[in-house]
N, C-alpha and C positions, 0 to 999 in steps of 0.2 A: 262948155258943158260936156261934163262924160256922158259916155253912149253905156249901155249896159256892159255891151262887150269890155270897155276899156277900165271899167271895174274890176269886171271878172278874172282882165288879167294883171290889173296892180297887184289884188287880192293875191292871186296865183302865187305872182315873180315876189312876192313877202315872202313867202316859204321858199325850202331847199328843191331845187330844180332836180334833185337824184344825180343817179351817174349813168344815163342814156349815154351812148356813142355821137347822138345829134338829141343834143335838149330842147331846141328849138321848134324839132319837127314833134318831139313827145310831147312838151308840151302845146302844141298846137292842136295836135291828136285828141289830148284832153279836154283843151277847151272847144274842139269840136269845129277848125278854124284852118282855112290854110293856112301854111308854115307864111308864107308870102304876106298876109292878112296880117298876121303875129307880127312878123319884122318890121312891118311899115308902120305897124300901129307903134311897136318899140322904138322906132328910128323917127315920128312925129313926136312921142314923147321927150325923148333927146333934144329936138329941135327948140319945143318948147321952154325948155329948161326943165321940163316936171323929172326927169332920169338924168341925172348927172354922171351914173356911174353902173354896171351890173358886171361883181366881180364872183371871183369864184373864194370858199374858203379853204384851205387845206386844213384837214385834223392832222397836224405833222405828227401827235402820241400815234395817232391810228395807222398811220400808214408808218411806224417804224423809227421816227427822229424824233427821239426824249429828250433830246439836248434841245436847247435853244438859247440864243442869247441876243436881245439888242446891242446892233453893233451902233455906237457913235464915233464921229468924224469929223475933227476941225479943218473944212474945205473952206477956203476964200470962196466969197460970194462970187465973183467974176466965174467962179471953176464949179461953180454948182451944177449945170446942166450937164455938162459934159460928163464929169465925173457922176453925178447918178446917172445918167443913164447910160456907163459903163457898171456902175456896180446892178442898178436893176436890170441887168444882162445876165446875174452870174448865177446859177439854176439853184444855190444853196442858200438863196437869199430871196425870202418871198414877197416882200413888200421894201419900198427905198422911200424915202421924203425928207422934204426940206424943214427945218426949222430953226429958228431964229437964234442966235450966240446969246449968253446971257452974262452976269457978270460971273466971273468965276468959272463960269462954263462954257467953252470956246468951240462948242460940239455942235454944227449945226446940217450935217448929212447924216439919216438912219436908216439902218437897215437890217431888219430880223434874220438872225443865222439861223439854219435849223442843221443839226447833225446827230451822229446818234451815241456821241458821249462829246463834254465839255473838253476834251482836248481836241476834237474832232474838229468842234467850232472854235477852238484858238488857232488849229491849222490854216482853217478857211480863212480867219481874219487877215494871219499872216500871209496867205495868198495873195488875197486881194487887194492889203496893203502893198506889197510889190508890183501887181498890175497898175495899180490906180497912181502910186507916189506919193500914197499920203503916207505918214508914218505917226503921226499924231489922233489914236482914237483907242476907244475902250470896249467890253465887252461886259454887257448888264445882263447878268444871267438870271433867268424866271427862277422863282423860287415855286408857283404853282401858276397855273391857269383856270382862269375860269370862262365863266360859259362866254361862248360868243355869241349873239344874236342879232339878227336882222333887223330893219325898223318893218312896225306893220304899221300899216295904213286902214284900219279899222272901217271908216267913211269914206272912203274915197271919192275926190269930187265934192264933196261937202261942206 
């Protein structure tokens, strides 16, 4: 069973945490809680399985990089870890993940370029093609974006 508190900060951690220097301490401030309180309670939920993940989202239009493009990448499955988590090292690439080959489509490392013109992120591709050794993958360029949003938890506990 949730406690009030642990509502309070589902509730909370649904919405944007801001851009505090320490979010953790702000919002603990908010909810009226030590920072220490807040973490255990977020590091119990983790345990649980109830928080799988608490990531941050970059507006890359906002901060400057118009460009974007899914990079895709036919990686042998034995070279998947390795190779992502060299490419989710690389600061021009915000998110990496694995998914399945299909027929026809032999792509199965991704990973979002962000730069601030679409040569910009064919440069980065060809970079990290040459770090990585793959030489086999594409670049799916956004035609628009739209909104991103969090999951809310309206009841939580319920």
């Amino acid at each position: 069973m949730l406690s009030d508190l642990d509502r309070r900060i589902i509730a909370r951690t649904c919405e944007d945490l801001g851009d505090a220097l320490d979010p953790y301490a702000a919002l603990a401030d908010e909810l009226g809680v030590p920072v220490e309180t807040l973490l255990d309670r977020l590091r119990y939920f983790r345990e649980q399985g109830m928080l799988r993940r608490f990531g941050a989202v970059l507006r890359h239009q906002q901060a400057g990089f118009t460009a974007n493009g899914m990079s895709v990448w036919a990686v042998a499955e034995e070279e998947i870890d390795r190779i992502g988590t060299q490419m989710a090292g690389v600061p021009e690439i915000s998110h990496c993940y694995q998914r399945p080959a299909l027929p026809g489509w032999p792509y199965t490392l991704y990973g979002m370029i962000h730069g601030h013109s679409r040569d910009e992120c064919v440069a980065i591709a060809a970079r990290v093609s040459a770090e990585i050794g793959i030489t086999d993958y594409r670049i799916l360029f956004s035609v628009r974006e739209f909104k991103k949003t969090s999951m809310v938890y309206g009841n939580a506990g319920n």
